[in-house]
N, C-alpha and C positions, 0 to 999 in steps of 0.2 A: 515545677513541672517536669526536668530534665528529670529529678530524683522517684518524682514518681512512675514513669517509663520503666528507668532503669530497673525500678524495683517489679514493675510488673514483667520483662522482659528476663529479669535474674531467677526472679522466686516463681514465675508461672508457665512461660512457654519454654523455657529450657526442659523444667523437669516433664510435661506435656509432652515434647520429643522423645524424652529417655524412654518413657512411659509407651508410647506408641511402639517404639524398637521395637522394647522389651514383649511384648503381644504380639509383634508380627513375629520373630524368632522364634517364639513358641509355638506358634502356628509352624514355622515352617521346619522345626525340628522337634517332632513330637518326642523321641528316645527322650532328649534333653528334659522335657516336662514330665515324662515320669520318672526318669531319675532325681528329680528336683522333689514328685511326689513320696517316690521313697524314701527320701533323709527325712520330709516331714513326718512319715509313719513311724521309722527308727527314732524319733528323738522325740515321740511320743507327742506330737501336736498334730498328728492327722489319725485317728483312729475311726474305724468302718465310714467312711467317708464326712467325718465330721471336723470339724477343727474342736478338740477339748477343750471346754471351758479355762480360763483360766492361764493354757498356756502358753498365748502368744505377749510372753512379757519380754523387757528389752533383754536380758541376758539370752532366754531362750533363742531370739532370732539371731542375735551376734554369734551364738555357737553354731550356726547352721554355714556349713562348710561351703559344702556346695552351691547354694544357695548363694554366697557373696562371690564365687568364682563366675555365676550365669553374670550376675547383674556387672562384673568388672570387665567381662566381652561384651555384653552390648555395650555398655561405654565406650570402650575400644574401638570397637567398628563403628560404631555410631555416637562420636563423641557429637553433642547437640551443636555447640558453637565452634568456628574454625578457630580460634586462635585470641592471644589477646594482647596489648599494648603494654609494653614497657618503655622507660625515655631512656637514654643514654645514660650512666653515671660518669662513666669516665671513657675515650675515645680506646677504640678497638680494632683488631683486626682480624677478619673473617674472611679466610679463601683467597687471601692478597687483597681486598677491600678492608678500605680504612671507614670506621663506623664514628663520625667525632661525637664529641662530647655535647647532650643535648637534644640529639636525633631523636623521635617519635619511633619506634621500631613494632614487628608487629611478630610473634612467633606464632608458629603452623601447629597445631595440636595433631590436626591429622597429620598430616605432613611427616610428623614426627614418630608417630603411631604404625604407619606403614610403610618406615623407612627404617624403623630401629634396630638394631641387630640380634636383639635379644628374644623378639616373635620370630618364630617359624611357621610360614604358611599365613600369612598376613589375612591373606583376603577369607582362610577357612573359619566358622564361630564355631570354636572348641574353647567351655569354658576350664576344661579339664588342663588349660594351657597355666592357667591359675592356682593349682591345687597342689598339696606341699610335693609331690614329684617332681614338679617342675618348676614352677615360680615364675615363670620369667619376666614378672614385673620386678623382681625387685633384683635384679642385675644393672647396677647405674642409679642415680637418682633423677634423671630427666626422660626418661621411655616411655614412662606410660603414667601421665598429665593431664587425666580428663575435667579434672578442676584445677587448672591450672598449675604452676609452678613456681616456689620460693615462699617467701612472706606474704605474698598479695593472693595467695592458692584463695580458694570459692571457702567463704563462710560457712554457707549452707551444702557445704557436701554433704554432713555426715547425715544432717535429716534429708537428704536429699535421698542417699540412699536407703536407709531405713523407710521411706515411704514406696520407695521402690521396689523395696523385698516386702514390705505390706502387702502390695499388689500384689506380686509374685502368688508369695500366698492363699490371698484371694480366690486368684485364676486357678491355682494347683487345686485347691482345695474343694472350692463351692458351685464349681461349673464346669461347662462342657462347652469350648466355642470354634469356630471355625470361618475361613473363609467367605464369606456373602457374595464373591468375586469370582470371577473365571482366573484370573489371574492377579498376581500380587501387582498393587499399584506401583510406577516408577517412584523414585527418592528426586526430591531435590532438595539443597544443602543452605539456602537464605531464606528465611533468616536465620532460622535454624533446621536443623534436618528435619524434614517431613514428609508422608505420602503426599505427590500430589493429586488432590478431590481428596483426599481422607484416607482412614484403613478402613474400610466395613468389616465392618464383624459379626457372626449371628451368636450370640452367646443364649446356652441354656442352665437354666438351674438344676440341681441336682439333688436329691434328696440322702439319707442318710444312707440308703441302698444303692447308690451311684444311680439311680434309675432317673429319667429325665424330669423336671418338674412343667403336666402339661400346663399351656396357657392358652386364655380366651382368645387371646388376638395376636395376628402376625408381628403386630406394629412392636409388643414389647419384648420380641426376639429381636430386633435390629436393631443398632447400635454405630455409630460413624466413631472413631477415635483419630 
């Protein structure tokens, strides 16, 4: 029972938080999504508003620059879970506290994320903070941790983000959506980050002419995420 939790709690509502971020950020930084749109016309998987047959294979999306620098800030800002549990291996000492041997300990992901020296402007979503100008994740090996750190790091990152930039995608690619809301709902951070009541979203289809795709009923423009 414990195993099956955990596994619905690991593999579903984590990447369901990332998943939401990553559609509210778009929303709330359109430049971002069409520059996101333009690497996919330059690399040849968006042409006159279609996705080409054929070329969303897995090298294609791993060579999409941009595209892994969006999805490693919403991580950032909005890493899904706080932290996670390591035991003591051998006793230590931190900040003039002695940590003994054994102790349950819990480390801060965000925490660590908006403390690190190596982001500038913490609280701004610049994924261009990611891109070989600057890098600054890979200054240190413990700054930037959204699947955790050491041997025990998350399994499932790396489809974790490959279904991520799926999405991306998607959204760049086969619609048009926007707020349903006067205003963007508050975040809260238990169990894992989330709007709270939901994000509403109106999403519309798009046809090969970016032209809107009309529909019968209001009900299949809305959409809760």
């Amino acid at each position: 029972q414990d195993g099956t939790l955990e596994l619905i709690f690991a593999a579903y509502a984590t990447t369901a938080s990332a998943s939401t971020s990553l559609i509210m950020q778009l929303l709330k930084h359109p430049r971002v999504l069409e520059k996101l749109r333009e690497e996919l016309r330059s690399k040849g998987i968006l042409h006159n508003g279609c996705i080409c047959e054929g070329s969303l294979r897995l090298d294609n999306i791993n060579g999409l620059q941009y595209l892994d620098c969006v999805i490693k800030e919403v991580l950032r800002l909005f890493t899904p879970i706080s932290g996670g549990y390591r035991t003591v291996l051998q006793t230590f000492e931190l900040d003039g506290f002695q940590i003994p041997k054994g102790w349950s300990v819990m480390y801060s992901i965000r925490d660590t994320h908006d403390t690190a020296p190596v982001f500038k402007d913490v609280d701004v979503f610049d994924p261009d903070r990611f891109g070989q100008g600057r890098s600054e994740d890979k200054d240190g090996r413990f700054h930037y941790l959204p699947f955790g750190g050491g041997v025990r790091t998350c399994l499932g990152k790396h489809l974790a983000k490959l279904f991520l930039k799926a999405l991306a995608i998607e959204l760049a690619s086969t619609s048009r959506f926007e707020l349903a809301t006067r205003t963007f709902p508050k975040i809260t951070l238990v169990p894992v980050v989330h709007p709270v009541d939901g994000l509403k979203v109106k999403f519309f289809g798009l046809d090969s002419n970016q032209n809107e795709i009309l529909t019968g009923t209001d009900a299949m423009l809305g959409a809760t995420v």
